[in-house]
PLY file of the C-alpha trace (Angstrom):
ply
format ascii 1.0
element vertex 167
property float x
property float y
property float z
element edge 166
property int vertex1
property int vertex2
end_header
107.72 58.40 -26.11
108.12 55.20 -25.25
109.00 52.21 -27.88
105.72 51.11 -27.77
104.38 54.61 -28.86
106.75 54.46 -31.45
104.97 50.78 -32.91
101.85 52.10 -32.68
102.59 55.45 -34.38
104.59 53.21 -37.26
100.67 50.70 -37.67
98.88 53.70 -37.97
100.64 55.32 -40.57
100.91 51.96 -42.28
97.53 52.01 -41.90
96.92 54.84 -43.53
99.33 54.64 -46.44
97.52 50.82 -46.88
93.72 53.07 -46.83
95.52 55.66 -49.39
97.16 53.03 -51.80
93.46 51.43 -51.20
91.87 54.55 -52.53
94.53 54.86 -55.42
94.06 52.04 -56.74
90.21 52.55 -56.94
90.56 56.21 -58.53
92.97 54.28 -61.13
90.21 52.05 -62.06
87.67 54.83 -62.08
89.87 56.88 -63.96
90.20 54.00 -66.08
86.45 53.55 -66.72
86.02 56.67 -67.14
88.52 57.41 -70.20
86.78 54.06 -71.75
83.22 55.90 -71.08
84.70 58.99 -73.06
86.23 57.11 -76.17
83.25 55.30 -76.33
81.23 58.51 -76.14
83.30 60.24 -79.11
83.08 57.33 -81.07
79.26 57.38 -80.72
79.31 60.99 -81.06
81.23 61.14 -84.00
78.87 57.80 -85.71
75.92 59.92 -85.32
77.47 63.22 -86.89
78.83 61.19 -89.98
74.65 59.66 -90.17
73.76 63.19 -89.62
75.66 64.59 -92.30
75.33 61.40 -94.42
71.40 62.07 -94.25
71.67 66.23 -94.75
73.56 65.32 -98.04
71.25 62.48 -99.40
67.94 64.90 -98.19
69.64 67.75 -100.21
70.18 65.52 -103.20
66.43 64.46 -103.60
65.04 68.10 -102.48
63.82 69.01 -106.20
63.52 72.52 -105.82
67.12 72.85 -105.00
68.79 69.92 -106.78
68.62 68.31 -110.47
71.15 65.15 -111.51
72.27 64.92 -115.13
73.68 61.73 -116.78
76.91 62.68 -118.41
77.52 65.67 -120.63
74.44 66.87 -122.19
72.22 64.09 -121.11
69.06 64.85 -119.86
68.46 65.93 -116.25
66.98 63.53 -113.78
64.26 64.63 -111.07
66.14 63.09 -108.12
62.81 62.77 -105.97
60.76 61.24 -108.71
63.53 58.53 -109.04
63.12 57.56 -105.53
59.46 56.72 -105.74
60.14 54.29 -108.36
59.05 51.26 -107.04
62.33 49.25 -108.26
65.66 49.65 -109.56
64.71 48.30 -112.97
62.02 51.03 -112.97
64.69 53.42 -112.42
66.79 52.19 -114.86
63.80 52.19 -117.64
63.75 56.14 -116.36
67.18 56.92 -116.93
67.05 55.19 -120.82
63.42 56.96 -121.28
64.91 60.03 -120.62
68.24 59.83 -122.92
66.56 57.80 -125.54
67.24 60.34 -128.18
70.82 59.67 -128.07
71.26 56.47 -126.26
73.38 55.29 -122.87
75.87 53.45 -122.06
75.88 50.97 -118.62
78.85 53.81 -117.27
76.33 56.42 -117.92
73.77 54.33 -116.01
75.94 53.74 -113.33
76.80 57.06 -112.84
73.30 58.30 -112.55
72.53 55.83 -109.98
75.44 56.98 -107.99
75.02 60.76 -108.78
70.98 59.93 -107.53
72.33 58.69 -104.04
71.16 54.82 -105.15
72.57 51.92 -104.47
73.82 49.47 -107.68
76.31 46.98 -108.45
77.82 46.73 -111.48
77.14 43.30 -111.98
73.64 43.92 -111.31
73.35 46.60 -113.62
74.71 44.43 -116.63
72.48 41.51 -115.55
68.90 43.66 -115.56
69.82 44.97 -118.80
70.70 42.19 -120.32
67.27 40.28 -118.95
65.64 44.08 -120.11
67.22 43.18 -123.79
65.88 39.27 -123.46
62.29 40.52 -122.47
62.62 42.76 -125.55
62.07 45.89 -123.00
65.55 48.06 -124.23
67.44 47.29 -127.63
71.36 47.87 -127.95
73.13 49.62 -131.14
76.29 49.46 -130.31
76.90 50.00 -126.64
74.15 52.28 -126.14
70.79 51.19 -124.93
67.77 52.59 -125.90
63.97 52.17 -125.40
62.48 49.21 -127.65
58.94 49.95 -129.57
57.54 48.10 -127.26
58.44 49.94 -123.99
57.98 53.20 -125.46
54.05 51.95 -125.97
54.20 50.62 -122.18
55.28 53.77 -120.43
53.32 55.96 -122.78
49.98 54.13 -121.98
51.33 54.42 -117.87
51.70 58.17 -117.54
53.11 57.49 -114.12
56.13 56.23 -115.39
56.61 59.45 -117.41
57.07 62.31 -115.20
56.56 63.30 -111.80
53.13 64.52 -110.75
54.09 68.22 -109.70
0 1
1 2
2 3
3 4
4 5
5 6
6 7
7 8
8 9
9 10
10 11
11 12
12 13
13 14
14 15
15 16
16 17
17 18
18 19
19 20
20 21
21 22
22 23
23 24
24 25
25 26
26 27
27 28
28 29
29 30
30 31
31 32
32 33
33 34
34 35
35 36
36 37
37 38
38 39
39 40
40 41
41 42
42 43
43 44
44 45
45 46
46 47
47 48
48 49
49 50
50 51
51 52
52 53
53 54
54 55
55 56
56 57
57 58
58 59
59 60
60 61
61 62
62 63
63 64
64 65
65 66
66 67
67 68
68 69
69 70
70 71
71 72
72 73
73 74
74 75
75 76
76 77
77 78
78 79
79 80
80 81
81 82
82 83
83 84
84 85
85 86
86 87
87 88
88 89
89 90
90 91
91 92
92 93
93 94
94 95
95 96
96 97
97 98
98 99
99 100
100 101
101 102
102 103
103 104
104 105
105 106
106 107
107 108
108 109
109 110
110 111
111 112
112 113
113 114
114 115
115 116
116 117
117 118
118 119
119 120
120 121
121 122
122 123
123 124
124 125
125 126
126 127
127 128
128 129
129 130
130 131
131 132
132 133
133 134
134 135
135 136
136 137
137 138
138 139
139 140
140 141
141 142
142 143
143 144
144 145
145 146
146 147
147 148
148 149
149 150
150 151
151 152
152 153
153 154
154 155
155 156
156 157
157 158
158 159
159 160
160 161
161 162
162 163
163 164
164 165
165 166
């Protein structure tokens, strides 16, 4: 083999190991885009099981054949799925002091229904409606417990929607 055969045997194996390092490179980046592709995949995977369990636990809590809520100890229960189709969250909270009017409740005990019921509520908004409910002389307060006034007791007994589920 002559010295020339030698130079051209040397370019074409550059050549190639150039082609290959070519084609290395390429899978790298692939490979690269790919494991992005995955992550991003799990991660969108994984947001829709949390919704998916997220809605199986709030559809459980509002399924009234399976599920009641009580306020506190003792306090009466709460029809989850009536609650919901209350058009407002005052309405709801005029629900939860209708139905533990006989003893009274407190804002925590308010709060904690909401939450136990799924809804959303601030505390700040809670002490705000019922102190505009109080103004509007819809709730009275002995104490710290809240109860119906005369007034709203008349109101919700004349709108026997606002009473009890129609079942």
């Amino acid at each position: 083999m002559s010295q020339n055969g030698r130079v051209d045997e040397i370019a074409l194996i550059q050549s190639w190991l150039e082609e290959a390092e070519r084609e290395y490179e390429a899978a790298q980046r692939e490979l690269q885009r790919l494991e992005a592709l995955v992550q991003d995949k799990g991660a969108e995977v994984n947001g829709y099981r949390k919704a998916l369990e997220a809605r199986r636990r709030r559809l459980a809590s509002i399924n009234p054949s399976e599920n009641t809520q009580t306020v506190g100890e003792n306090k009466a229960e709460l029809k989850d799925d009536f609650i919901y189709q209350l058009p407002t969250a005052i309405d709801q909270m005029i629900y939860i002091v209708r139905k533990n009017d006989s003893e009274g409740i407190t804002p925590p005990e308010i709060l904690s229904a909401f939450r136990k019921a799924g809804l959303p509520i601030r505390n700040n908004y809670l002490y705000t409606a019922l102190g505009r409910m109080l103004e509007k002389g819809r709730l009275k307060k002995v104490g710290y417990k809240y109860y119906l006034s005369e007034r709203e007791k008349a109101r919700t007994a004349s709108d026997q929607s606002l009473l009890e589920p129609n079942h």
